[in-house]
N, C-alpha and C positions, 0 to 999 in steps of 0.2 A: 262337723257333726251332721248324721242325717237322722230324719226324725220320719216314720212312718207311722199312719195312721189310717186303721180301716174298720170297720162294722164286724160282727157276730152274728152270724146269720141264726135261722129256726129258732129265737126265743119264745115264741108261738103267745097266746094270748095268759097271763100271768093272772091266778086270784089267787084269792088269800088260805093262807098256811102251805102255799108251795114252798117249798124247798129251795129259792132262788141261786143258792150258788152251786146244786147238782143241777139245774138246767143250765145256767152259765160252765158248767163243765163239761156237760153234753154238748151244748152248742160249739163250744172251742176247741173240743177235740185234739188234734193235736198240732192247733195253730198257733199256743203259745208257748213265750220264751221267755230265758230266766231276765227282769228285770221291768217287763211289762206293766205297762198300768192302763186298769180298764176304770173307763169311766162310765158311770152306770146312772139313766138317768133315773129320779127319784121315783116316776112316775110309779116304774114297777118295784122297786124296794117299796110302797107304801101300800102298793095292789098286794104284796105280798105278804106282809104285815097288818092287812084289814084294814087300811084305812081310808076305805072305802064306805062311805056312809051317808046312810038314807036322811037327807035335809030337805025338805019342801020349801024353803026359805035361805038360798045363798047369800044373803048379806047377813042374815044370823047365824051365818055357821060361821064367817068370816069374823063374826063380832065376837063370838066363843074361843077366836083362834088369835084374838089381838090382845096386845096385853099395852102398848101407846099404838096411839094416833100421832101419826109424824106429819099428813098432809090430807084434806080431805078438797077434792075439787068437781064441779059440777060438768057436764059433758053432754051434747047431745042424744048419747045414748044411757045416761043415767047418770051414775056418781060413780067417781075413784076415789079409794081409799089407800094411801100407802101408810101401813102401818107398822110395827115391832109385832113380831109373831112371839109362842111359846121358846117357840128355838133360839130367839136372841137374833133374827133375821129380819131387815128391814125389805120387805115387798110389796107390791101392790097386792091388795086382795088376800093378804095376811098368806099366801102360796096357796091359798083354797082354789081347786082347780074342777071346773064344770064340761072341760071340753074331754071328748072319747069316755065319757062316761055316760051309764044310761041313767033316761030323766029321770030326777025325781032323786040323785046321787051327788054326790061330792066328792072330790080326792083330795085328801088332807098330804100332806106333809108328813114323810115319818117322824116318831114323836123324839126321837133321837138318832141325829143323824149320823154323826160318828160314831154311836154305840152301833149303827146299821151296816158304816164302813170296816167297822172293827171285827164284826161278827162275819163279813160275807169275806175279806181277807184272810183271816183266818181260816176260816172252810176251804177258799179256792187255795190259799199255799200248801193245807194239809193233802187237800184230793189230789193238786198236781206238782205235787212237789219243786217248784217253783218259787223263785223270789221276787213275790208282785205286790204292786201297790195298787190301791179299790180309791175314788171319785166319789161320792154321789153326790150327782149333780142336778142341779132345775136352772131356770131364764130367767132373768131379771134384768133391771132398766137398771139406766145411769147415771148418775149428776153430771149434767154437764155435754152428756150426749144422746143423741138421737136412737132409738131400735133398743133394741135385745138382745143380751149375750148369755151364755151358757158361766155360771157358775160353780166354784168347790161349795156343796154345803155341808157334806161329809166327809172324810180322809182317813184311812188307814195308811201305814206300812210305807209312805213316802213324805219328803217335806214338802212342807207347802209353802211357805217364806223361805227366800236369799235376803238376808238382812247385809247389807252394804255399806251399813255406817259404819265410818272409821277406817274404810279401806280406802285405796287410793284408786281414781282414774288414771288413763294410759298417760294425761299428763302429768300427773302427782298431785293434783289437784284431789283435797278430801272431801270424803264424800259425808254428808251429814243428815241425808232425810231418805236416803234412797232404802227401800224392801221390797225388792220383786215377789208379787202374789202369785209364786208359781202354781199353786192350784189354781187359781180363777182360768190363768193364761192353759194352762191342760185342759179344762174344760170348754175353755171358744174352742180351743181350736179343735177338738174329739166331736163339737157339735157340728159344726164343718161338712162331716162325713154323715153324721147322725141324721141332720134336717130334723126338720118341727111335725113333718107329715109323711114322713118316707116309714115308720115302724119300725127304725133302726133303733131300738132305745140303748145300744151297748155300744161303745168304742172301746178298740184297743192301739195305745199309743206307745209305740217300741223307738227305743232310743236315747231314752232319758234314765236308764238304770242306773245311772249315778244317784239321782233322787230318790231310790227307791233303797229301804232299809233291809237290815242283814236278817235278824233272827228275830227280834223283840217287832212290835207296830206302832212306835213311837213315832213323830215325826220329825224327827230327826234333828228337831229346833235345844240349843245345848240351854236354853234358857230354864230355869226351875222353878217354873209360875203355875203349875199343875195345869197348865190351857194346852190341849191338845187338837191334834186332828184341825180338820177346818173352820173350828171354835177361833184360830188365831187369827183368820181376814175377817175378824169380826170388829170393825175398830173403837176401842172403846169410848165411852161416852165423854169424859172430857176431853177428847180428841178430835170428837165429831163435828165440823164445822155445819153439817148440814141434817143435825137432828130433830129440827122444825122444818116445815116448809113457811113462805115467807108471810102469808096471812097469818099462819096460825105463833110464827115468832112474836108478830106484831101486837098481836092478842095477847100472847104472855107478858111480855113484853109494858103495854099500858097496864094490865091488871097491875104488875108489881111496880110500877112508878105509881097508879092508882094508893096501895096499899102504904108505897114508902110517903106519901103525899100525908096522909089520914096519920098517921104514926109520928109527924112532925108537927101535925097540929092539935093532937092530943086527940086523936079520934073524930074530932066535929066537922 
């Protein structure tokens, strides 16, 4: 297998009510090919959709955009908050983003992110007649390890899970927990080329058209759970071993032995 992957030059600076997938069709010209998948970072799907908005107050905007509190920690340079956003996303600073924006602004998150993938694949396969699959994608930390990597938060027209259970390894050995996040893994690595301060905010990653669906922009997952697009690396909540951070476990944690305590002695 070879896997290529490289930037879209001239996206030029994105506001809101552009047209983003006739500039992504301008810009790509006639660099793509049928099976393609561009990963697009949210930034400007969200400049382009307006969501762009005037906050004097970034930890209230943050606070409008959280819906739980997963971890709240104190810092030399102020406070982190990782919390559950509108979108069903756990990230720090609920993805309310202050940076390349002018003062006195904020960049929200688009408000749906696979209805965003859904909309801008459909445009780019009708203008180029192509069979391509759309990303969108933003940074996020990790349990467990160190930095930031480029995530799927939105998916059109390709899958995004290889679910592996039940199949066998090369030694027959079955397999019983394994689901490759192949959107997450498309997005590190499209970031790769992208960088965080180069103004590359589009990749196109050629090679993987096998992932990439026919006619319809399903994701190609045969399951009949109505969860689509990148809604499915969302893992759900009783599954989630790390839905608290560990103070605030602990805090739940005595309230409800507090509670079960009072309830066995009749309240007193």
């Amino acid at each position: 297998m070879r896997l290529e992957i490289f930037t879209l030059p001239g996206n030029g600076e994105i506001s809101a009510g552009d047209d983003l997938a006739a500039v992504l069709t301008r810009a790509a010209g006639d660099l793509l090919a049928d099976g393609d998948i561009l990963a697009i970072s949210s930034k400007i799907v969200a400049k382009a959709e307006g969501a762009l908005v005037e906050a004097a107050d970034r930890e209230q905007a943050i606070t409008e955009q959280t819906v739980r509190v997963v971890a709240t920690r104190t810092h030399p340079g102020g406070v982190i908050r990782i919390v559950q956003n509108r979108q069903g996303l756990v990230l720090a600073a609920a993805g309310v983003d202050s940076s390349n924006v002018p003062e006195g602004f904020v960049l929200l998150l688009p408000a749906d992110p696979d209805a965003s993938a859904r909309r801008l694949c459909a445009a780019l396969r009708e203008a180029t007649g192509l069979r391509l699959g759309v990303l969108v994608t933003d940074t996020a930390g990790r349990a467990w390890r160190t930095g930031q990597t480029d995530i799927a938060i939105g998916a059109a027209g390709l899958r995004v899970l290889d679910d592996l259970r039940g199949t066998d390894d090369h030694l027959g050995q079955r397999l019983g927990t394994t689901v490759i996040a192949l959107g997450d893994e498309i997005a590190a690595a499209a970031d790769l080329v992208k960088g965080k301060a180069r103004r590359q905010p589009v990749a196109v990653v050629r090679g993987l058209g096998h992932l990439v669906g026919n006619e319809d922009l399903d994701d190609g997952d045969p399951a009949d759970d109505g969860v689509r697009g990148a809604a499915r690396l969302i893992r759900p909540a009783a599954e989630d071993m790390f839905r608290l951070g560990t103070a605030e476990a602990y805090a739940e944690g005595f309230a409800a032995g507090q509670a079960s305590a009072r309830t066995e002695t009749g309240g007193r």
